[in-house]
N, C-alpha and C positions, 0 to 999 in steps of 0.2 A: 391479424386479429389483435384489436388495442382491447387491453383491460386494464379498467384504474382500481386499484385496491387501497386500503387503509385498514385499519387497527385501532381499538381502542384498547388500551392496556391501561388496567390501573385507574382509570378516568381518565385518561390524556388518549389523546390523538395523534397515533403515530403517523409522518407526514408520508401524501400518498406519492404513490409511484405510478407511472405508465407501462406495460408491457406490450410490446408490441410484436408480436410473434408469425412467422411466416408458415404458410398453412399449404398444403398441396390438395387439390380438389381434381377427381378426376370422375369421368364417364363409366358409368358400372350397372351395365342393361341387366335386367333379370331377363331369362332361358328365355320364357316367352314374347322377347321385345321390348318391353315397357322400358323406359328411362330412370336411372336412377344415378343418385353419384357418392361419391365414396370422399370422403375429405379428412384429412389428419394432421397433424404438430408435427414434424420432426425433431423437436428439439422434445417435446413432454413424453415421456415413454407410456402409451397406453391411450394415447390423446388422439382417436377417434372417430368416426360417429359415418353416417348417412341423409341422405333424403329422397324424398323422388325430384324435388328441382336443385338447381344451385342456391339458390335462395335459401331452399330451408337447409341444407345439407350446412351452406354458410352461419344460421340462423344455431343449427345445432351443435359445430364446433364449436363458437362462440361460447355456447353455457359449460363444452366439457371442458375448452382451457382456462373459464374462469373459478368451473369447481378445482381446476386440478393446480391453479397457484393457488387459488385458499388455503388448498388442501398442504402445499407445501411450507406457503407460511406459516401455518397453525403447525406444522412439524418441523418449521425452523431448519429446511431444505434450501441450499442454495439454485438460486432461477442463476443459468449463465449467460452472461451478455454474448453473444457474435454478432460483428457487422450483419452475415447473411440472415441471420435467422432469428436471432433477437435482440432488439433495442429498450434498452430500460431507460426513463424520463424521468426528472425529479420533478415534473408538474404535469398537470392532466393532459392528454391533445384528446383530439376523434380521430378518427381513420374513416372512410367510406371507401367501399368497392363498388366500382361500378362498371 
């Protein structure tokens, strides 16, 4: 999951960063059949969500790891770097899953 974030502080623009965070998405059928998936952060405590495809399951992590760095920069919370599971950039990339 890549998220670019910044900051305005004061008028100035604090420089953005990349985070790049490793998500686990798994198969999660409701009783009666139907297809659903279940997808999470392990690294963000609480960093959750679902869909009925991959797609959006993917689509709806995405907005809860970008609420949940906001949320930690505006609390002045440290994001930790690990090789496996998350890499911070001092300049923008993309990611695509496919």
């Amino acid at each position: 999951m890549n998220i670019n974030t910044h900051q305005i502080i004061k008028g100035k623009v604090k420089k953005m960063k990349t985070y790049l965070f490793k998500v686990v998405l798994e198969e999660d059928p409701f009783e009666d059949g139907r297809m659903a998936y279940h997808v999470f952060c392990p690294t963000l405590k609480g960093a959750s969500t679902w869909g009925y495809t991959k797609e959006e399951a993917l689509k709806n992590i995405r907005e809860v790891v970008e609420m949940t760095v906001e949320s930690m920069i505006e609390h002045k919370e440290k994001i930790i770097e690990t090789p496996e599971e998350v890499q911070i950039f001092s300049e923008p990339k993309v990611a695509v899953t496919v």
